[in-house]
TIVO-2410 file (N, C-alpha, C; in nm, 3 decimals):
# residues 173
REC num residu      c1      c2      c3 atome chaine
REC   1      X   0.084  -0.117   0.000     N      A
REC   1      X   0.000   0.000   0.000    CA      A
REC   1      X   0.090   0.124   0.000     C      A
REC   2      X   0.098   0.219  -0.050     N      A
REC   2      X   0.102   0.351  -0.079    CA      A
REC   2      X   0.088   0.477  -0.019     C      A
REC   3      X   0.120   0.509   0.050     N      A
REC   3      X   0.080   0.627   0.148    CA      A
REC   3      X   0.187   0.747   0.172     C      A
REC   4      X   0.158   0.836   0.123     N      A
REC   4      X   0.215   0.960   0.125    CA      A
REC   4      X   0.331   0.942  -0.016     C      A
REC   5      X   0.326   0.853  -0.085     N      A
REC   5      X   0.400   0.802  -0.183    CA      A
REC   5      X   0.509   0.685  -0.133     C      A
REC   6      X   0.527   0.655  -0.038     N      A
REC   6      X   0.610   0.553   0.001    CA      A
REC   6      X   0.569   0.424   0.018     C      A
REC   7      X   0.634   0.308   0.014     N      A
REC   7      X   0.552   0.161  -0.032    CA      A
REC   7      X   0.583   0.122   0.086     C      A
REC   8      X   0.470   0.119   0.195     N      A
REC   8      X   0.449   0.072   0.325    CA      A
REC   8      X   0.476  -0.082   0.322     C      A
REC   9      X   0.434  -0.147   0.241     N      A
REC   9      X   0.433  -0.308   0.240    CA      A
REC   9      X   0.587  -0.338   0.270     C      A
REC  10      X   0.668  -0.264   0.151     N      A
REC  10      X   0.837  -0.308   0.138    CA      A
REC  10      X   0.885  -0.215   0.278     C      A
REC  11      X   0.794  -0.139   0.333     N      A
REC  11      X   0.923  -0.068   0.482    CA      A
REC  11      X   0.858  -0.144   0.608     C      A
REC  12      X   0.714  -0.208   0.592     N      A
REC  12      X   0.703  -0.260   0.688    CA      A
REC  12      X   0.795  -0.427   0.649     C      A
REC  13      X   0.800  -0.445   0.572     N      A
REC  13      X   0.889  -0.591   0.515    CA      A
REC  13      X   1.025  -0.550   0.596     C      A
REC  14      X   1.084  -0.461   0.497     N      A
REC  14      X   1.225  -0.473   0.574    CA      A
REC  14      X   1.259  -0.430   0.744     C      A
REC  15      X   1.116  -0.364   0.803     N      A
REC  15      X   1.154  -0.336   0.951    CA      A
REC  15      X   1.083  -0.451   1.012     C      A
REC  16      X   1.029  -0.546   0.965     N      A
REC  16      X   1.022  -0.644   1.021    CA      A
REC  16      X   1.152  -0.774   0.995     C      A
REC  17      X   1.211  -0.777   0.900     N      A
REC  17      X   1.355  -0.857   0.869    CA      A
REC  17      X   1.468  -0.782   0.953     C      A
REC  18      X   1.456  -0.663   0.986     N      A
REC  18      X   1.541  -0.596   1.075    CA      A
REC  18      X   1.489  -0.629   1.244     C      A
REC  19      X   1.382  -0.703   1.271     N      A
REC  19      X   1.332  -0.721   1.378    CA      A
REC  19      X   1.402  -0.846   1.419     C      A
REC  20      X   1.377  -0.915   1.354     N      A
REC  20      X   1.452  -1.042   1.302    CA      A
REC  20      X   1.594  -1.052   1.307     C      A
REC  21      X   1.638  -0.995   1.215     N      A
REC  21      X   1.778  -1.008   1.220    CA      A
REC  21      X   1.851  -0.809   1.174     C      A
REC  22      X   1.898  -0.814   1.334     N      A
REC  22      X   1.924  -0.656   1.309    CA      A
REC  22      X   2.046  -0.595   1.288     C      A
REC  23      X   2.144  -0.719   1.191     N      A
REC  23      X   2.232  -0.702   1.079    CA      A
REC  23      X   2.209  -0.665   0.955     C      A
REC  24      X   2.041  -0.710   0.969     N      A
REC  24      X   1.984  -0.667   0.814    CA      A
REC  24      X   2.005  -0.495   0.784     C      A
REC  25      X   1.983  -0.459   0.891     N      A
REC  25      X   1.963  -0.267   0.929    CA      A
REC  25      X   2.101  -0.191   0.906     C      A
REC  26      X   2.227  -0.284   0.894     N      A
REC  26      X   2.384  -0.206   0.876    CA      A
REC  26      X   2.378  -0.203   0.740     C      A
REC  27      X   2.391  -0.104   0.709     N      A
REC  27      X   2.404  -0.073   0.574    CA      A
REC  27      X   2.572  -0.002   0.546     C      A
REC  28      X   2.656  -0.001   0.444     N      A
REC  28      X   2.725   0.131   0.395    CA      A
REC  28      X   2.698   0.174   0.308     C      A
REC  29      X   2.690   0.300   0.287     N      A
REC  29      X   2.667   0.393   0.145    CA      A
REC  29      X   2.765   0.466   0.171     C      A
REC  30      X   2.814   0.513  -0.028     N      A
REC  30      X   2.899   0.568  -0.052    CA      A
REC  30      X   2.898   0.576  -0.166     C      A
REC  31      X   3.016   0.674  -0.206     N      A
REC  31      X   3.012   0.797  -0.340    CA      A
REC  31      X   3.174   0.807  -0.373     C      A
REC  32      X   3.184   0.846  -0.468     N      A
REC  32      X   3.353   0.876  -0.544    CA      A
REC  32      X   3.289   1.006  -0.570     C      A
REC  33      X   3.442   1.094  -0.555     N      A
REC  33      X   3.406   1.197  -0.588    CA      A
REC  33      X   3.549   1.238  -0.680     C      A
REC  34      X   3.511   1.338  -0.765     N      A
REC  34      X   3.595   1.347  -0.885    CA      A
REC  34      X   3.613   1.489  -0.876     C      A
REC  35      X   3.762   1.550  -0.881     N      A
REC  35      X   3.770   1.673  -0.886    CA      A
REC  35      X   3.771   1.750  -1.033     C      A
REC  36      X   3.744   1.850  -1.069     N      A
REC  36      X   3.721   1.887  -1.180    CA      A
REC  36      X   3.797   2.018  -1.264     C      A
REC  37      X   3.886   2.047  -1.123     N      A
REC  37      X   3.936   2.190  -1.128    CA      A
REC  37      X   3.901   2.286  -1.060     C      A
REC  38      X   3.980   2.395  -1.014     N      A
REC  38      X   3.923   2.506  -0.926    CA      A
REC  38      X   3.818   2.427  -0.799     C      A
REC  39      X   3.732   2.466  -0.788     N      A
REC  39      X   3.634   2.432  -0.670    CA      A
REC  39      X   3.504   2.362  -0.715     C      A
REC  40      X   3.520   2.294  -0.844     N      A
REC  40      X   3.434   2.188  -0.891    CA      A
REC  40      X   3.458   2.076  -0.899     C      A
REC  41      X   3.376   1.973  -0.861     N      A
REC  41      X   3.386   1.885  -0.847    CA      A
REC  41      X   3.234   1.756  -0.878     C      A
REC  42      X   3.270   1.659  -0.911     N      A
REC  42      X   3.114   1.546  -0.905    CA      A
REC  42      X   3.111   1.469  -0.843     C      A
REC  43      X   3.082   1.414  -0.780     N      A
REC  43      X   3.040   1.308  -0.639    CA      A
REC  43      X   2.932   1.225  -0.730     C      A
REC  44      X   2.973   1.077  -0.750     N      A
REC  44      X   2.864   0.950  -0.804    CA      A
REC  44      X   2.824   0.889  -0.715     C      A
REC  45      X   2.691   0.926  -0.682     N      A
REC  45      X   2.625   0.803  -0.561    CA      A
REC  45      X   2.534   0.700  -0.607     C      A
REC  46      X   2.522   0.559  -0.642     N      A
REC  46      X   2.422   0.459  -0.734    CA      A
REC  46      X   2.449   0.573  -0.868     C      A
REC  47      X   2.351   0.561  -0.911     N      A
REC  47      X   2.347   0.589  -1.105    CA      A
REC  47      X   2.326   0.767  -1.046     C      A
REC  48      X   2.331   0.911  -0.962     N      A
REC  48      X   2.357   0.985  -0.944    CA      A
REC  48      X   2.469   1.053  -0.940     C      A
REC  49      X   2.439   1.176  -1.012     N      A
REC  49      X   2.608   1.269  -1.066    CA      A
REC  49      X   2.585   1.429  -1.022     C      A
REC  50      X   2.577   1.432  -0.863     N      A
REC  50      X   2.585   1.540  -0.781    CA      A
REC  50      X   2.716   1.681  -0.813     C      A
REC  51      X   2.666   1.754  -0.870     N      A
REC  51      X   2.768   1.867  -0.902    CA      A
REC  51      X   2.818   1.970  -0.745     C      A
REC  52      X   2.962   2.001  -0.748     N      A
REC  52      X   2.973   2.082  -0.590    CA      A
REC  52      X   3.050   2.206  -0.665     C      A
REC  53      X   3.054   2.313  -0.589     N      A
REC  53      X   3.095   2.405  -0.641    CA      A
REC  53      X   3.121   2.515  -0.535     C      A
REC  54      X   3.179   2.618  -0.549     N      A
REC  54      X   3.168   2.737  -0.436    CA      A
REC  54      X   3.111   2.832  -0.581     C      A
REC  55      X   3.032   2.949  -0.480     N      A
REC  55      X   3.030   3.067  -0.532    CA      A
REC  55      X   3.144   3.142  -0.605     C      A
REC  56      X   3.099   3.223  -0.717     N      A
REC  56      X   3.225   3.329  -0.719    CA      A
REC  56      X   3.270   3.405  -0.630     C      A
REC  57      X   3.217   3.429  -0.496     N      A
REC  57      X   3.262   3.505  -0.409    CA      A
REC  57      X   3.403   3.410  -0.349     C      A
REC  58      X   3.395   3.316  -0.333     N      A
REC  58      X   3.501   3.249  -0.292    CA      A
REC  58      X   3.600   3.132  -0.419     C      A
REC  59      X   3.607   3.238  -0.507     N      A
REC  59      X   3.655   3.123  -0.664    CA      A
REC  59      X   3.593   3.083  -0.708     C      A
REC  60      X   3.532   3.039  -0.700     N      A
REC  60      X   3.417   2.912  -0.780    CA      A
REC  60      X   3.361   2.963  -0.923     C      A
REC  61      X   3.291   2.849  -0.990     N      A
REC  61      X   3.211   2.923  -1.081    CA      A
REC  61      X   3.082   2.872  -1.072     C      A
REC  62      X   3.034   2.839  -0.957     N      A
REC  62      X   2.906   2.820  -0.945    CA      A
REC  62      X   2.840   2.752  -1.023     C      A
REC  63      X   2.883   2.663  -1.076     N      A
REC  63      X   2.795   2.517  -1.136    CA      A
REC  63      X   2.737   2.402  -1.047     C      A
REC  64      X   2.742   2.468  -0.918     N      A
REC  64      X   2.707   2.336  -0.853    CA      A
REC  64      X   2.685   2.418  -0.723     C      A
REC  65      X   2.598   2.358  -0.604     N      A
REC  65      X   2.572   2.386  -0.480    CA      A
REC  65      X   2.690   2.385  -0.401     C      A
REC  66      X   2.696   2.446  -0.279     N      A
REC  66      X   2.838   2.430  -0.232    CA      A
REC  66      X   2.860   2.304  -0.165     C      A
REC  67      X   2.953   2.262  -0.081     N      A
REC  67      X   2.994   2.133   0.000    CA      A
REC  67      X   2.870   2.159   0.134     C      A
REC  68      X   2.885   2.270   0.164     N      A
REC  68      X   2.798   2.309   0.277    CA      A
REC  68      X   2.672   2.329   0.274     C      A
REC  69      X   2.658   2.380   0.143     N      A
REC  69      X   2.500   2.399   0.096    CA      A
REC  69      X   2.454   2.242   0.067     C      A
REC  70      X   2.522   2.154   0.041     N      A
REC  70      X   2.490   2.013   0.015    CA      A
REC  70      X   2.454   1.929   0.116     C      A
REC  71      X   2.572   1.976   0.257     N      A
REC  71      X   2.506   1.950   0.392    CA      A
REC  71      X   2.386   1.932   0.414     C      A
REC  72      X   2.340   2.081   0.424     N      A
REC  72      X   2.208   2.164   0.471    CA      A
REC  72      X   2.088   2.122   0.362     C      A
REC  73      X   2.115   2.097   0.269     N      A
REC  73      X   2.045   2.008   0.217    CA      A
REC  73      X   1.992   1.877   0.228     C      A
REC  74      X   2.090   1.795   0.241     N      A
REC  74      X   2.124   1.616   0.303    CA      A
REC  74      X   2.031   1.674   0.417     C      A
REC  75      X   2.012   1.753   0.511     N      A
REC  75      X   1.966   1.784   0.653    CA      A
REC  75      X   1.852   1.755   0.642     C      A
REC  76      X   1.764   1.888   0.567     N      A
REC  76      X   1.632   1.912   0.523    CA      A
REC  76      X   1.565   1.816   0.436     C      A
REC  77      X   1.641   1.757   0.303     N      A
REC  77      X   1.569   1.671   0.270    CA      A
REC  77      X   1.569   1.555   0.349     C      A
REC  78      X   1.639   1.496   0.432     N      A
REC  78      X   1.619   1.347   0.507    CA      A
REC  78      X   1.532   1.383   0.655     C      A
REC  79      X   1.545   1.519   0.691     N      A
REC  79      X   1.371   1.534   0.756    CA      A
REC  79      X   1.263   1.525   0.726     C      A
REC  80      X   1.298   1.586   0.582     N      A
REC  80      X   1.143   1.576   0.486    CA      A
REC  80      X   1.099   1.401   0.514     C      A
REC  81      X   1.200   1.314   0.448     N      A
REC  81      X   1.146   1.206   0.464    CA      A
REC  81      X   1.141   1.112   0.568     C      A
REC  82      X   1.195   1.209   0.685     N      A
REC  82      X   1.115   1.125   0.826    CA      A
REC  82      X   0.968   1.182   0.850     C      A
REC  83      X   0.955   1.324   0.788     N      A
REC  83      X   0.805   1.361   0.822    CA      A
REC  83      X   0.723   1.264   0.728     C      A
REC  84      X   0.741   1.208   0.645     N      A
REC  84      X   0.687   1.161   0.519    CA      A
REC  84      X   0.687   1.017   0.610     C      A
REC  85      X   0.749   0.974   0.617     N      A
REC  85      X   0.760   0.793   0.684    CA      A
REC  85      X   0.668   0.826   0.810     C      A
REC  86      X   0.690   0.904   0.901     N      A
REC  86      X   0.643   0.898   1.009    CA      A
REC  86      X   0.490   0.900   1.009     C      A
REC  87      X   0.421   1.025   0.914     N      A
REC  87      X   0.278   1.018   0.861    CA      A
REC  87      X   0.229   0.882   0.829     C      A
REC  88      X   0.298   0.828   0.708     N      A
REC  88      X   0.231   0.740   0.676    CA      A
REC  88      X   0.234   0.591   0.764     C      A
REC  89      X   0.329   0.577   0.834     N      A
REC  89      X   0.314   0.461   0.972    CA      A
REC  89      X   0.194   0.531   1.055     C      A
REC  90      X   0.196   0.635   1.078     N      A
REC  90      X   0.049   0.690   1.150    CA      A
REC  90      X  -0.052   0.695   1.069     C      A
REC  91      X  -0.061   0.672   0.918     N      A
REC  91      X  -0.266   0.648   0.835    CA      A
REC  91      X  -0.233   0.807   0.760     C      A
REC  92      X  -0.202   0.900   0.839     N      A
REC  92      X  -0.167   1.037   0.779    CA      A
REC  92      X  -0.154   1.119   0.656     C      A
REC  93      X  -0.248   1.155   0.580     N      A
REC  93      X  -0.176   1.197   0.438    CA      A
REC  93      X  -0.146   1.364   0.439     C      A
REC  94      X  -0.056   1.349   0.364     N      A
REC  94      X   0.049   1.479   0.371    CA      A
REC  94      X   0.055   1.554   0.256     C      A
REC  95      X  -0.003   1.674   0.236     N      A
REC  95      X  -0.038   1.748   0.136    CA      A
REC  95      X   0.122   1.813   0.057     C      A
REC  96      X   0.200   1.893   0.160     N      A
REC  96      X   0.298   1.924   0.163    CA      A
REC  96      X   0.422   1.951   0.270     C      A
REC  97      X   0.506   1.931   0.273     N      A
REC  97      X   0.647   1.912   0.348    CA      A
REC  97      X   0.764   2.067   0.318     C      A
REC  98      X   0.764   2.133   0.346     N      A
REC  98      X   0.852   2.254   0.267    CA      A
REC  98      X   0.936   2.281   0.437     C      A
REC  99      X   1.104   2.304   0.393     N      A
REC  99      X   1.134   2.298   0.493    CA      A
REC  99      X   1.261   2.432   0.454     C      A
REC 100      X   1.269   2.541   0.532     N      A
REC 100      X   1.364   2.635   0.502    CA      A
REC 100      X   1.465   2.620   0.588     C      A
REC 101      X   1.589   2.571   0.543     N      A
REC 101      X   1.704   2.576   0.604    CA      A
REC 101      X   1.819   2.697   0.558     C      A
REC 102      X   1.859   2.723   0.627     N      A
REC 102      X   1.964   2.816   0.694    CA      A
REC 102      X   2.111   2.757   0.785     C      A
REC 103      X   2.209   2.785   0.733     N      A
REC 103      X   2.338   2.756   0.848    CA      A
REC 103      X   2.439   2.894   0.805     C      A
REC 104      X   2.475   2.935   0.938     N      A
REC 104      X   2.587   2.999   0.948    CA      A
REC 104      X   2.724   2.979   0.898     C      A
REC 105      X   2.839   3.007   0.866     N      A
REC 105      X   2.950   2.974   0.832    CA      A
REC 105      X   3.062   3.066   0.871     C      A
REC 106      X   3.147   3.084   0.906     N      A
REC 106      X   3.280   3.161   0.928    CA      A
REC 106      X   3.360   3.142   0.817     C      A
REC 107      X   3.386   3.222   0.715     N      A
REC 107      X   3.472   3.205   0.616    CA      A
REC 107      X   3.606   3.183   0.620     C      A
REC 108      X   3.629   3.252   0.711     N      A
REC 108      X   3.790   3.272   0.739    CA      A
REC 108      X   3.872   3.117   0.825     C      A
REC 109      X   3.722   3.064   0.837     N      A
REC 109      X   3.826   2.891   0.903    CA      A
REC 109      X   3.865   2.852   0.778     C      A
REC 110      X   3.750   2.826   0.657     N      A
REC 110      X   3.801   2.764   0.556    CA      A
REC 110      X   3.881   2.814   0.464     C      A
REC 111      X   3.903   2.954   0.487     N      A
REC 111      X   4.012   2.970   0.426    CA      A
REC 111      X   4.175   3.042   0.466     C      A
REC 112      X   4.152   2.957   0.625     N      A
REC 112      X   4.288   2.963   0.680    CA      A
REC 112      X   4.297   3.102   0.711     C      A
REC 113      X   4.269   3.232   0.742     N      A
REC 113      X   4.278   3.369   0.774    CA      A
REC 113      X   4.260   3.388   0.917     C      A
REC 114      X   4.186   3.284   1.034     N      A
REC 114      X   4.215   3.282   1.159    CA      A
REC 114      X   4.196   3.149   1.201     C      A
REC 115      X   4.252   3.127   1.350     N      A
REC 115      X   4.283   3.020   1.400    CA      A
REC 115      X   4.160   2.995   1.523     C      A
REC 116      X   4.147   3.142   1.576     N      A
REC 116      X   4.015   3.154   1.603    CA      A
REC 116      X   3.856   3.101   1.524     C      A
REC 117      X   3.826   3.092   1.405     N      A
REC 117      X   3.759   3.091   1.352    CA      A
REC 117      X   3.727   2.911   1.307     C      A
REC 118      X   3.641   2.854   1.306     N      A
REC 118      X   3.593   2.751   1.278    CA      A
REC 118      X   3.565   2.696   1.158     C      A
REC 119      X   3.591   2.583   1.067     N      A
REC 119      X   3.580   2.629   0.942    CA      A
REC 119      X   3.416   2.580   0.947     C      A
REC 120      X   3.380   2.492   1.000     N      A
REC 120      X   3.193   2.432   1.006    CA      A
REC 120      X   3.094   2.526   1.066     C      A
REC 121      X   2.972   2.454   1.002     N      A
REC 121      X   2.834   2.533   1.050    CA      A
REC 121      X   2.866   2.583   1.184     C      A
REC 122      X   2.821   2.724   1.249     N      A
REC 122      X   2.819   2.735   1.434    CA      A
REC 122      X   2.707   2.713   1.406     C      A
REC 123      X   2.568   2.710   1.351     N      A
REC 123      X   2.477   2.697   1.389    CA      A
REC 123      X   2.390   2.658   1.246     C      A
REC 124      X   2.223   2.557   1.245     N      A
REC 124      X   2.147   2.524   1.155    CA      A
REC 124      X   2.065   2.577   1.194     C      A
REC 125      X   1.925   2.608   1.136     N      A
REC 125      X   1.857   2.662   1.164    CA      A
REC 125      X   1.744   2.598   1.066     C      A
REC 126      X   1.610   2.546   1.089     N      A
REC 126      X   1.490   2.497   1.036    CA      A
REC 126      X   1.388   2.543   1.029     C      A
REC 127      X   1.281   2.582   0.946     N      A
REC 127      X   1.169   2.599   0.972    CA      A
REC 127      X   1.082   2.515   0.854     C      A
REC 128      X   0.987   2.440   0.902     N      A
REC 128      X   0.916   2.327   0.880    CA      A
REC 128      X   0.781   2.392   0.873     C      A
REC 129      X   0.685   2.376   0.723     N      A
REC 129      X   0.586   2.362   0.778    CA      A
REC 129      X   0.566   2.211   0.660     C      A
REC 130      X   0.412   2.199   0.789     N      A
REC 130      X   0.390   2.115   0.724    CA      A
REC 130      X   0.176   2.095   0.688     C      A
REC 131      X   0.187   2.056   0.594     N      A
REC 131      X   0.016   2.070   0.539    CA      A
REC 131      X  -0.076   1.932   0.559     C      A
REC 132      X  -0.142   1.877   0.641     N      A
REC 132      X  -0.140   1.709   0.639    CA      A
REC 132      X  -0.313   1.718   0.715     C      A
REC 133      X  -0.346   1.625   0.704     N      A
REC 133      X  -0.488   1.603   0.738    CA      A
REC 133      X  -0.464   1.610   0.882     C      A
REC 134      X  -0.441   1.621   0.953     N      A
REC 134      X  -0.398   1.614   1.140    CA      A
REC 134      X  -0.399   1.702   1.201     C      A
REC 135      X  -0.418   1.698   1.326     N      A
REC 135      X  -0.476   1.835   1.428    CA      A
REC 135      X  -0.299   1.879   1.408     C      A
REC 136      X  -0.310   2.024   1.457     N      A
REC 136      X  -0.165   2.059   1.469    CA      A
REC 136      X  -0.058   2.019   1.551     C      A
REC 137      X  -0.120   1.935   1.700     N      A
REC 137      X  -0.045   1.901   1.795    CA      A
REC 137      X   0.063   1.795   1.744     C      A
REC 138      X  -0.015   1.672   1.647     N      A
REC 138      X   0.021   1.552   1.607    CA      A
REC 138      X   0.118   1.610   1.457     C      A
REC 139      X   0.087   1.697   1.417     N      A
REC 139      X   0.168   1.750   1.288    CA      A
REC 139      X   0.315   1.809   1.388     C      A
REC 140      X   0.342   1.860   1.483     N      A
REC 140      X   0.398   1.896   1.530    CA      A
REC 140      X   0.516   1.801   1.588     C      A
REC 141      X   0.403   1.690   1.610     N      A
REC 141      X   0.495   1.560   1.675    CA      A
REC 141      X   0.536   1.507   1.579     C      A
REC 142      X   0.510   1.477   1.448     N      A
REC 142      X   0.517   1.441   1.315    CA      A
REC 142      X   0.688   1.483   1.290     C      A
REC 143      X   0.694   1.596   1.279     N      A
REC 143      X   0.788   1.738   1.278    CA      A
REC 143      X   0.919   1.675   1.353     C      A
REC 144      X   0.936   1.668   1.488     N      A
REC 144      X   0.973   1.635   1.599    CA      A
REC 144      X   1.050   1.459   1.620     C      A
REC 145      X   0.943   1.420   1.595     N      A
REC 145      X   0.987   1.256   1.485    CA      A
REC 145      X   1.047   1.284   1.363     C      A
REC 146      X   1.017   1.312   1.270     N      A
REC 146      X   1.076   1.323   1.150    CA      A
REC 146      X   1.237   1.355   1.190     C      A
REC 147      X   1.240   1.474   1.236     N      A
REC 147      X   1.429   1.484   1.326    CA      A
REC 147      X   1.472   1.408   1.415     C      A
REC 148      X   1.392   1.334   1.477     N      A
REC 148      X   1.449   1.238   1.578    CA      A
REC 148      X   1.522   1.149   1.520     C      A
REC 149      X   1.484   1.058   1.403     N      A
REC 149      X   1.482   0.949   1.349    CA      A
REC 149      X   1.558   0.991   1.242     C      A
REC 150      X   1.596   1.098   1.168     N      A
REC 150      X   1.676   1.161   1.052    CA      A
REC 150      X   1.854   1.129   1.091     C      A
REC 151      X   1.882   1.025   1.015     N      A
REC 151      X   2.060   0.979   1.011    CA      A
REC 151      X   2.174   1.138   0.978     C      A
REC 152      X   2.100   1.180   0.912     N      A
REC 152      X   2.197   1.335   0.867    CA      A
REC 152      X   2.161   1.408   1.009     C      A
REC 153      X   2.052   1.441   1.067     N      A
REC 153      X   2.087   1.507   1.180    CA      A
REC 153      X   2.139   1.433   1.315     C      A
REC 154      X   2.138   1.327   1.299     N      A
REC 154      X   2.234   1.261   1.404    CA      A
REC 154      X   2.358   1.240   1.403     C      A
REC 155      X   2.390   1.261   1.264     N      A
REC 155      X   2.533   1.228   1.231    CA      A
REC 155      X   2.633   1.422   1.264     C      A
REC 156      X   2.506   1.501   1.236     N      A
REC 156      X   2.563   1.649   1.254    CA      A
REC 156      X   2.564   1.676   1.416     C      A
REC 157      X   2.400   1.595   1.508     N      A
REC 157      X   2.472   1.619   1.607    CA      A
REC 157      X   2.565   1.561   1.704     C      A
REC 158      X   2.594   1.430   1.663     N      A
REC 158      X   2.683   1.309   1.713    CA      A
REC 158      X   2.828   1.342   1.674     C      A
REC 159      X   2.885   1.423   1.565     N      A
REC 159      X   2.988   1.449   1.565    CA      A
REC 159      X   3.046   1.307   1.523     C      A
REC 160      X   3.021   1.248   1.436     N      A
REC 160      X   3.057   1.101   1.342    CA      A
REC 160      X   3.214   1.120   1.335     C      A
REC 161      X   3.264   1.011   1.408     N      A
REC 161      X   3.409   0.999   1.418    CA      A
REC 161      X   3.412   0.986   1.221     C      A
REC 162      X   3.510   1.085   1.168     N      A
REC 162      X   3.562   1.059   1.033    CA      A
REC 162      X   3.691   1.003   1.023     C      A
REC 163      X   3.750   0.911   0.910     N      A
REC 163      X   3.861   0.838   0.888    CA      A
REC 163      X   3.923   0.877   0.809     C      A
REC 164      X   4.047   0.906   0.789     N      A
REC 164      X   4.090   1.061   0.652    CA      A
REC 164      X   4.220   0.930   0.631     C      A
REC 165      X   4.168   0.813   0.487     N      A
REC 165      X   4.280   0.727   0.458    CA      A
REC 165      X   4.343   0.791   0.319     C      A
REC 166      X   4.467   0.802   0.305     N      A
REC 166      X   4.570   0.858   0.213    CA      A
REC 166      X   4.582   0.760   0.122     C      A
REC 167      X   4.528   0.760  -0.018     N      A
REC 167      X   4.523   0.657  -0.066    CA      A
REC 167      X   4.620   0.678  -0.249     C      A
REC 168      X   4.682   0.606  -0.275     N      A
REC 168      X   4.722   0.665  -0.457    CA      A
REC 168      X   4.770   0.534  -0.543     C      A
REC 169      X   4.788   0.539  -0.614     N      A
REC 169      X   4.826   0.396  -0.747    CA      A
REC 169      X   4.971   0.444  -0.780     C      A
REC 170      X   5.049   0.298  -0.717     N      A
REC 170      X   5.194   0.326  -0.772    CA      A
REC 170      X   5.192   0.359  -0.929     C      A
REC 171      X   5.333   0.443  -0.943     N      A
REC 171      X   5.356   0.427  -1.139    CA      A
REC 171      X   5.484   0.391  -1.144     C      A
REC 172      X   5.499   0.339  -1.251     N      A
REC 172      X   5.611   0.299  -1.326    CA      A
REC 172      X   5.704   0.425  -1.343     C      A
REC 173      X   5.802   0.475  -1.313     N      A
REC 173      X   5.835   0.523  -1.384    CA      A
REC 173      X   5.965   0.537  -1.452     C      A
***
């Protein structure tokens, strides 16, 4: 069955095989990313060809969203689809999901000008609405779930130990 566009049958399937066996639930995902010159670059995730880019204010030529703007994106859209999952495990149909994100940045971390300065978000910022057949209390909790359960905002506020491996192909020469 179908609900809010997501195929309840195959998520109640696999969270019940994850009930079962909750090795089924470890997943890895991952992407190559290809530099292109200057501050462009493509990242391949499955059959997807994600463009990154900085503004001209900072070099770039703006063919692509920034690294950070890609963040804040990853953020908002994987709330969207906890508000979306969460509705439809509750019967819920959901007219619309629109979510305005915002993050701060200090320029001068990333580009080395103080030591003081941080090069990551100090702060995200959300505003959610949302349009759904449900009193506002339960749209609210909807909201609230949807971030609880969102892997990108746990991973932003968990501070995800990263692994930085140095990797290259001998040559002949």
């Amino acid at each position: 069955m179908m609900r809010n566009g997501v195929d309840m049958e195959r998520v109640n399937a696999l969270k019940e095989e994850m009930r079962k066996d909750p090795a089924a639930g470890k997943k890895t995902l991952s992407g190559i990313t290809s530099w292109s010159g200057g501050a462009h670059s493509t990242t391949i995730v499955r059959n997807f060809a994600i463009p990154a880019d900085e503004p001209a204010l900072l070099g770039g030529t703006g063919r692509g969203a920034s690294p950070t703007e890609l963040v804040l994106t990853g953020l908002s859209a994987c709330i969207a689809v906890g508000i979306a999952y969460s509705a439809a495990e509750d019967g819920i149909e959901v007219n619309l999901i629109e979510i305005d994100v915002a993050g701060d940045l200090d320029l001068r971390g990333f580009l080395d000008v103080s030591d003081d300065a941080r090069p990551g978000l100090a702060e995200i910022r959300l505003t959610v609405r949302v349009d759904a057949d449900a009193p506002q209390e339960l749209i609210e909790e909807l909201v609230h779930h949807g971030y609880r359960r969102s892997p990108v905002a746990a991973s932003l506020e968990g501070r995800v130990p990263i692994r930085v491996c140095i990797g290259w192909e001998e040559t002949e020469g």
